[in-house]
C-alpha positions as CSV (number, residue, x, y, z in Angstrom):
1,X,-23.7,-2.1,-53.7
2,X,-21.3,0.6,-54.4
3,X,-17.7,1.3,-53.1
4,X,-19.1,3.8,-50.5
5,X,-22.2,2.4,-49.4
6,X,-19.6,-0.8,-48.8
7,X,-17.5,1.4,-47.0
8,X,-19.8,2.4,-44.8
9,X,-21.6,-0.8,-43.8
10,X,-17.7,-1.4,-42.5
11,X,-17.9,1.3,-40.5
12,X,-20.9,1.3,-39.5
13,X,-20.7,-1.8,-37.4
14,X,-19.8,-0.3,-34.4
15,X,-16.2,-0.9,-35.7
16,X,-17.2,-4.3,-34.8
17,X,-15.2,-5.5,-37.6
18,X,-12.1,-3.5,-37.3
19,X,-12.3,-4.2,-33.4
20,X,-12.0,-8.3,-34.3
21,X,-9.7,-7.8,-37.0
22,X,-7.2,-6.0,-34.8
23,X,-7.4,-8.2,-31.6
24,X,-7.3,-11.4,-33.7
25,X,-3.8,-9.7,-35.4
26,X,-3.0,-8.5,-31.8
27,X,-3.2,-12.6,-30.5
28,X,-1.3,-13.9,-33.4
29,X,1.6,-11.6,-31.9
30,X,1.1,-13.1,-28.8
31,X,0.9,-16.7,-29.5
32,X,3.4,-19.0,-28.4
33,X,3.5,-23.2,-28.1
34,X,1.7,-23.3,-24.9
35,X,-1.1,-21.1,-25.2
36,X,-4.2,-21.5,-27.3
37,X,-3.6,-17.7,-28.9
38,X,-3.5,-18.9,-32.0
39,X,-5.9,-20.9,-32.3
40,X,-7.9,-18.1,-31.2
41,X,-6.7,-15.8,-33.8
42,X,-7.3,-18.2,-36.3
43,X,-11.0,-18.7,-35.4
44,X,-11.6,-14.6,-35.4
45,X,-9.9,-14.1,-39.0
46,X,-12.1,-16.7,-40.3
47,X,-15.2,-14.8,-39.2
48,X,-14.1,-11.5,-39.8
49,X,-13.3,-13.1,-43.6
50,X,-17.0,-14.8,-43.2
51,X,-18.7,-11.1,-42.1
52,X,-16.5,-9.2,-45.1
53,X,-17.8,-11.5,-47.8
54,X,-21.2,-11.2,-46.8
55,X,-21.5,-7.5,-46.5
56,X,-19.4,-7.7,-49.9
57,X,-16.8,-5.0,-48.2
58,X,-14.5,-5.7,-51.1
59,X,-16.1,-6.4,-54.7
60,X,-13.7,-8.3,-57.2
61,X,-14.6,-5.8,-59.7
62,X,-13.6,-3.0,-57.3
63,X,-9.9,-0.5,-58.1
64,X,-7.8,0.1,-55.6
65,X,-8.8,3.3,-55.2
66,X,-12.3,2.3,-54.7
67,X,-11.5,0.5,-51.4
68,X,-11.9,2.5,-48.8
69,X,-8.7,2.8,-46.4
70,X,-10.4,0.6,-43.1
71,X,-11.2,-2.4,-45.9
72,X,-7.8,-2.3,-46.9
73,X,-7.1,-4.6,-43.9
74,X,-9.2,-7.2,-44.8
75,X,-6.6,-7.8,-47.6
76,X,-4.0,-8.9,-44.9
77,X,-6.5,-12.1,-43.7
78,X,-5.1,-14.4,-45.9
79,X,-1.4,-13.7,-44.9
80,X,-1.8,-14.0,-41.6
81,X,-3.8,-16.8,-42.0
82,X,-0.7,-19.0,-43.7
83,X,1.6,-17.2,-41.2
84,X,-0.8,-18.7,-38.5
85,X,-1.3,-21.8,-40.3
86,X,2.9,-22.3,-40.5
87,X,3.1,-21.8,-36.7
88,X,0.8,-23.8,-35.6
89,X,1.3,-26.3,-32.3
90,X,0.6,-30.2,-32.8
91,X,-1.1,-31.5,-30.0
92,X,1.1,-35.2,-28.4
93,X,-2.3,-36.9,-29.1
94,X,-2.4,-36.1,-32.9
95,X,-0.5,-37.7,-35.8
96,X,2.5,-35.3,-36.0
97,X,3.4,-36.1,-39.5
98,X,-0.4,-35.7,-40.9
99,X,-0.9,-32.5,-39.1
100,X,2.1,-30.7,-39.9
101,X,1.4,-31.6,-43.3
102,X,-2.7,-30.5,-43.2
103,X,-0.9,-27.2,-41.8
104,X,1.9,-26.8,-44.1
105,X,-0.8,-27.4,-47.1
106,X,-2.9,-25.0,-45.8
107,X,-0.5,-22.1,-44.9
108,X,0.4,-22.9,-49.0
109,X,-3.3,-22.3,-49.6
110,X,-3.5,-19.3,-47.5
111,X,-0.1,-17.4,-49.1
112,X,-1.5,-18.1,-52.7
113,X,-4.9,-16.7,-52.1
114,X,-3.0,-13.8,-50.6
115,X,-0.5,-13.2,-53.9
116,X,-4.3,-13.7,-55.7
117,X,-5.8,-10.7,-54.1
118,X,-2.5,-8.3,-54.6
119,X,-2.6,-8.9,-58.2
120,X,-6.0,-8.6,-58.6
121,X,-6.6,-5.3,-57.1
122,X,-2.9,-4.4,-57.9
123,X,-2.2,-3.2,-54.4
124,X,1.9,-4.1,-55.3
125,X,4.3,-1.6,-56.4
126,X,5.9,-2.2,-59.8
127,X,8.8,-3.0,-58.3
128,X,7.8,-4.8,-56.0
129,X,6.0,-7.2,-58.5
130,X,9.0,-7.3,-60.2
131,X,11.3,-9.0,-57.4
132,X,8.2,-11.2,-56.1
133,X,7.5,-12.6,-59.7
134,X,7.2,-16.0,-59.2
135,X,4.8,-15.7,-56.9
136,X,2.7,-13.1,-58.7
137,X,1.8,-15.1,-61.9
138,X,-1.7,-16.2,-62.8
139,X,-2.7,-19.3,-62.3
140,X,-1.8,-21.6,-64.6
141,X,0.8,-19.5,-65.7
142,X,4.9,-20.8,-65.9
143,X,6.5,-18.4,-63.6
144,X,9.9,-17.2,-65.1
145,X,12.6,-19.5,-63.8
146,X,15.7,-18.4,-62.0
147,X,19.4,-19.7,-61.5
148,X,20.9,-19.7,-58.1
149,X,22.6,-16.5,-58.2
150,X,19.0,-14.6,-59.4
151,X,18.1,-16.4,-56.7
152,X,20.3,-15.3,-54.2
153,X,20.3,-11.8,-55.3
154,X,16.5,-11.4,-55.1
155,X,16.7,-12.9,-51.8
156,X,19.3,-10.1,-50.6
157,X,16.5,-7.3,-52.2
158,X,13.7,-8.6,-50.7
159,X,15.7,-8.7,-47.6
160,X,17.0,-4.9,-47.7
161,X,13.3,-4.0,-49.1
162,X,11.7,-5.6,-45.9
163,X,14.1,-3.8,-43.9
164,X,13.4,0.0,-44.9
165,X,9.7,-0.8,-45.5
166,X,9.9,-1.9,-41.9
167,X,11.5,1.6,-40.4
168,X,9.3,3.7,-42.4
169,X,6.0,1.5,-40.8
170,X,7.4,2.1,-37.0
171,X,8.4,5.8,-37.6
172,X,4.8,6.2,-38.9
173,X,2.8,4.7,-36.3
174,X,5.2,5.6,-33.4
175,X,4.1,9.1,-34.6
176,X,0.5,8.4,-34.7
177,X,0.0,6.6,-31.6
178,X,2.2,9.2,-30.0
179,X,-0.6,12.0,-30.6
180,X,-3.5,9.9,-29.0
181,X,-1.0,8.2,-26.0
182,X,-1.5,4.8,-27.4
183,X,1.8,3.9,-27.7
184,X,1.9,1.3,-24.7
185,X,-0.5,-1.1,-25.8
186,X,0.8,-1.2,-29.8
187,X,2.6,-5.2,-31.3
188,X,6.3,-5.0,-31.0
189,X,6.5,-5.8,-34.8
190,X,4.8,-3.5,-37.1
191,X,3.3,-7.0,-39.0
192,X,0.8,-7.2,-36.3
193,X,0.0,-3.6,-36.3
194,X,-2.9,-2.5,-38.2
195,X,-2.6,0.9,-36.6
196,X,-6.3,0.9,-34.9
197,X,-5.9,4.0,-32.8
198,X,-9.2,5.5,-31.3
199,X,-9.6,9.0,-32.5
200,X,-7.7,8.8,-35.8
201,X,-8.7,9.6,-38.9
202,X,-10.3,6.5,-41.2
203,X,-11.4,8.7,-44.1
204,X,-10.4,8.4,-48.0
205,X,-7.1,9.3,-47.7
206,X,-5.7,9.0,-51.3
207,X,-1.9,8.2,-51.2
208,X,0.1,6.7,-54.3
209,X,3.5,7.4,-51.9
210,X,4.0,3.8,-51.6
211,X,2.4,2.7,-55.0
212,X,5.3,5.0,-56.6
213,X,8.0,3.0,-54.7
214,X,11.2,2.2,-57.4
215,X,13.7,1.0,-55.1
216,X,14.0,3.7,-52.3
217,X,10.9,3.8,-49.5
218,X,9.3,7.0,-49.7
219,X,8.4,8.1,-46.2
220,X,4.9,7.4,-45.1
221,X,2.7,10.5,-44.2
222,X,-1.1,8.9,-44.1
223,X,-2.9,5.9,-42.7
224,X,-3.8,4.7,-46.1
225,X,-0.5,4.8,-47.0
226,X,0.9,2.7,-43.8
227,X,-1.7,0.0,-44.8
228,X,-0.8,0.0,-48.5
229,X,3.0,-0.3,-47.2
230,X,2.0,-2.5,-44.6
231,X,0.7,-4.8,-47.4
232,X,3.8,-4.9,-48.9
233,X,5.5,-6.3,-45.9
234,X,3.2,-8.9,-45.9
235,X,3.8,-9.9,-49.4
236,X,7.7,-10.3,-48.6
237,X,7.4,-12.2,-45.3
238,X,4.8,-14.5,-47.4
239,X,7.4,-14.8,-50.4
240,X,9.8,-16.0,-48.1
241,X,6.9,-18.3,-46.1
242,X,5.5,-19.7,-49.3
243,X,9.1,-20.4,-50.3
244,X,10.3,-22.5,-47.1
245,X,6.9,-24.1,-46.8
246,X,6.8,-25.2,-50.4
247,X,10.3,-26.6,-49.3
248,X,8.9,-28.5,-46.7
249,X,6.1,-30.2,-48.1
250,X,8.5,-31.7,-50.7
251,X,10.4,-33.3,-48.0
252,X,7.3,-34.2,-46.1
253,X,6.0,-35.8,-49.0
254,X,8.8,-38.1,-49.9
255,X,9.6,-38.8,-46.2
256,X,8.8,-42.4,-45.5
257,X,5.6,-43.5,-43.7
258,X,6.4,-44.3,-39.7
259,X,7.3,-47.8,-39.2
260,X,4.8,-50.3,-37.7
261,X,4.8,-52.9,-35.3
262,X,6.0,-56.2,-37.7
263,X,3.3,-58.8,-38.3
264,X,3.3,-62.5,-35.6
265,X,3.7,-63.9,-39.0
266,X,6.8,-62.7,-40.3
267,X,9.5,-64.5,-40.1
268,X,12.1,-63.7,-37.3
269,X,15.4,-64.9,-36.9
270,X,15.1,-65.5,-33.0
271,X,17.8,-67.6,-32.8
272,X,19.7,-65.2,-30.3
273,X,16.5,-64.5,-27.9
274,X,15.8,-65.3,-24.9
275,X,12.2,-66.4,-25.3
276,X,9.4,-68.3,-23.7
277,X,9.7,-71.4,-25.9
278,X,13.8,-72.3,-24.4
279,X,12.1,-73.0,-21.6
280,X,10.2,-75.8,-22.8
281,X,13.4,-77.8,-23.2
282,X,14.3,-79.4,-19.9
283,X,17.0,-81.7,-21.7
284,X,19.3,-81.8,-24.3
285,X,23.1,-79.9,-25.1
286,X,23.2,-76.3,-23.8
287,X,25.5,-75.4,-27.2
288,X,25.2,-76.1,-30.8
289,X,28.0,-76.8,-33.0
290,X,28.5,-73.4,-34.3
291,X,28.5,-71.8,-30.4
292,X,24.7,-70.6,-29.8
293,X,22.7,-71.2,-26.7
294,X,20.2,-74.0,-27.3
295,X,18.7,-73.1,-24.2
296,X,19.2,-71.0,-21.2
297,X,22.0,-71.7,-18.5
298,X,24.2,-70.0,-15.7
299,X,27.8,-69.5,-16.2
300,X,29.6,-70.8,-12.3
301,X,32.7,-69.6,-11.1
302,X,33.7,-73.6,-10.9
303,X,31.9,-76.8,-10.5
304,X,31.6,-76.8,-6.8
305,X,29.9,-73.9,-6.9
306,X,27.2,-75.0,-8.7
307,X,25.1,-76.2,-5.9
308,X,25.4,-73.4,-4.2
309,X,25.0,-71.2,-6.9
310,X,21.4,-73.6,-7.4
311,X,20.2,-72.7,-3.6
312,X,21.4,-69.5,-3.2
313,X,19.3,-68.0,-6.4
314,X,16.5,-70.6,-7.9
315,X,13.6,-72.2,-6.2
316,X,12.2,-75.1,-6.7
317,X,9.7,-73.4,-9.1
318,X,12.4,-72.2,-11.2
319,X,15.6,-74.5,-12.3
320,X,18.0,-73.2,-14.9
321,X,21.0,-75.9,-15.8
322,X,24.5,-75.2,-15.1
323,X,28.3,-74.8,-16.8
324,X,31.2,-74.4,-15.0
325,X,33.5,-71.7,-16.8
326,X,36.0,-74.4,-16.6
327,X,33.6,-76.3,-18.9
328,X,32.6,-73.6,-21.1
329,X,36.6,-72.8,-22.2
330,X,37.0,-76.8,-22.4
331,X,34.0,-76.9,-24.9
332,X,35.5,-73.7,-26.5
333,X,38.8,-75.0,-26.7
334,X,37.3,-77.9,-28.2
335,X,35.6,-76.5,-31.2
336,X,38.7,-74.6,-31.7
337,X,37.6,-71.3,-30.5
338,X,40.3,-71.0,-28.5
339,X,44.3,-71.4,-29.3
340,X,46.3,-73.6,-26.7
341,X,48.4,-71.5,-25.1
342,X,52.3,-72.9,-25.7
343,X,55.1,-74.3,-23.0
344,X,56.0,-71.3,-21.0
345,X,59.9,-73.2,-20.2
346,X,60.8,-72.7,-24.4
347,X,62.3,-69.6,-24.9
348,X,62.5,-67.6,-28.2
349,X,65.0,-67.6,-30.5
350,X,66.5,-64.4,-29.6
351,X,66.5,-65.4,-25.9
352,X,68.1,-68.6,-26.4
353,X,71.0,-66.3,-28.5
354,X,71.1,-64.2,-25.9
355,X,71.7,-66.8,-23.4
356,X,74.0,-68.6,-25.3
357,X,76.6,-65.7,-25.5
358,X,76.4,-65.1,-21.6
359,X,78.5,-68.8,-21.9
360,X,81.9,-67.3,-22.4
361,X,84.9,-68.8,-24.0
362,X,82.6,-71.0,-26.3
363,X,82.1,-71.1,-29.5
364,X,78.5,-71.2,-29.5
365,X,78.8,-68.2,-27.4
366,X,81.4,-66.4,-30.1
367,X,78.8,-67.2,-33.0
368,X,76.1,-66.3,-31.0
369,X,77.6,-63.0,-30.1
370,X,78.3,-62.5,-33.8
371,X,74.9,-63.3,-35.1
372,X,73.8,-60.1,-33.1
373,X,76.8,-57.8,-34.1
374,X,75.5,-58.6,-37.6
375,X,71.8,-58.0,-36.5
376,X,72.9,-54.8,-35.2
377,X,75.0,-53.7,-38.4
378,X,72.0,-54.4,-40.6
379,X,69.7,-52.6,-38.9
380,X,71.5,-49.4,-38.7
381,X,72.1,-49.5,-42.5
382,X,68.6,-49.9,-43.4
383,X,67.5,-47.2,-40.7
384,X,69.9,-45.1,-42.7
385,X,68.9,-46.1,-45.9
386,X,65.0,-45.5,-45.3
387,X,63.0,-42.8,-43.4
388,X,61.2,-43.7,-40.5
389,X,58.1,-45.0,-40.7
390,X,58.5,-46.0,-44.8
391,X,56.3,-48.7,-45.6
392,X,53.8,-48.0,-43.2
393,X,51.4,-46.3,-45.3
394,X,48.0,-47.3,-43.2
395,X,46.3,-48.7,-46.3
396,X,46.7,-45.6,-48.2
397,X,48.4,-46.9,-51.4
């Protein structure tokens, strides 16, 4: 089958195919994470890629400038099939970590078959090729490695690149949709517009505007030269998609597996829980030796409470044991949890000094006053001999 006859078995289905291919791009710029939009889309770009294989619309053998300028979008499927595939919505009832990475894999699988078909029909500028390299090699072939800065600098071309390719799209099919009132029902972003305008022209419109490119956009005049330039937006939004996925399904794949419930037979240390089993034991010491609960008991306010703490909350179904807090601090105090507190009568040294010199006319009183002269003469030396705060250094050496 030759280039035209191909050509026109595209055409010639009652723009059947052109029709799908546009609503399924025109649903993929309306999906969102609670409609089913792009699942849709999905389903339509797979048969619209189904139909275009079997009427052999495009032939691998084919030039550039032996596709015709409708079957020029069937070259955008497989980008918006990774973009698709990269914004997909996990359902709560699927396995969140196996279906982002089924869709991460695929939306890889999607980009590459995408960069495949721009080098094999050469649809790229030079240029174009030139700052997208990586992603243009064969297969099999070592793409040319880059340090950070390359990095970063082809990052800030593709990014200006994207942005003029960009104007010179929307000024072209504002224009164009202008002439037949179609502007209303046109994607806000150009990606999703493949410019489907009843009444324009679909012929062989030959164009190398876009081919020529060197760095500066030339402006776009013709339909076939929107769609070549509309391919080259798509190959810099998928650079930068195959990038971040790639990205992700590194981290994906060294993310640990989701922890499971822990086997009856592993060991536990339960020592600390409240379970079933305490209650079993109906005897014995409520603390061991080192200060844990051998079984389960109520703390009382004091030991005459206990029997009305016993008939106020448990039945006769239900008995817990008792310990007066009075108990629990004597059984602390015991182990030596607890430091005994000391005579409250003994006063410190510096208040017996300072008692002692209220006694005047003694000589304790003379020698106690004089032991805090001195006090008071040392301390104002040494504040004046070292900063304040010197010495503290808050474990910092």
């Amino acid at each position: 089958m030759t280039a035209t006859m191909r050509s026109e078995a595209y055409e010639g289905g009652a723009s059947s195919l052109t029709a799908e291919l546009d609503t399924a791009f025109r649903l993929a710029a309306e999906a969102g994470p609670k409609s089913d939009k792009g699942a849709r889309a999905m389903g339509l770009l797979g048969q619209v890629a189904h139909a275009a294989d079997a009427l052999g619309i495009i032939s691998v053998n084919d030039r550039l400038d032996e596709i015709s300028t409708p079957s020029l979008r069937v070259l955008l499927i497989p980008s918006m099939q990774s973009y698709l595939e990269n914004a997909s919505v996990i359902s709560e009832n699927e396995d969140r970590m196996r279906a982002r990475k089924n869709h991460v894999q695929a939306s890889i699988g999607a980009a590459r078959l995408f960069f495949t078909v721009m080098r094999r029909y050469e649809v790229l500028p030079m240029a174009v090729r030139a700052l997208l390299q990586p992603h243009m090699q064969p297969d099999g072939a070592e793409a040319m490695v880059r340090n950070q800065a390359e990095r970063r600098m082809v990052k800030i071309q593709s990014h200006k690149l994207e942005r003029a390719v960009q104007q010179q799209l929307d000024a072209f099919r504002q224009a164009s949709r202008a002439k037949t009132r179609a502007n209303a029902s046109a994607p806000s972003d150009v990606f999703f517009d493949l410019l489907v305008v009843p009444g324009a022209e679909e012929g062989e419109e030959e164009s190398d505007e876009v081919r020529a490119m060197d760095g500066d956009v030339p402006p776009v005049r013709t339909l076939r030269a929107y769609l070549l330039g509309l391919c080259v937006l798509h190959a810099l939004r998928s650079a930068s998609l195959l990038d971040s996925a790639q990205q992700e399904w590194e981290l994906l794949e060294h993310m640990p597996p989701p922890a499971s419930d822990p086997s009856p037979t592993e060991a536990k240390d339960d020592t600390w829980r409240l379970d079933s089993h305490w209650f079993s034991k109906t005897s014995g010491p409520l603390l061991s030796e080192t200060g844990k609960p051998l079984r389960p008991f109520v703390i009382t306010p004091a030991a005459d409470k206990r029997a009305q703490m016993q008939a106020a909350v448990f039945r006769p179904s239900h008995r817990l044991p008792t310990m007066s807090i009075d108990e629990y601090l004597a059984e602390e105090e015991r182990r030596g949890n607890i430091i005994p507190r000391g005579h409250g009568e003994e006063p410190t040294p510096r208040e017996q000094r300072t008692t002692t010199a209220e006694m005047d006319g003694t000589r304790d009183a003379e020698e106690a006053e004089e032991e805090a002269r001195q006090e008071a003469i040392y301390w104002d030396t040494y504040k004046e001999q070292h900063r304040r705060g010197e010495g503290n250094t808050m474990n910092r050496g």
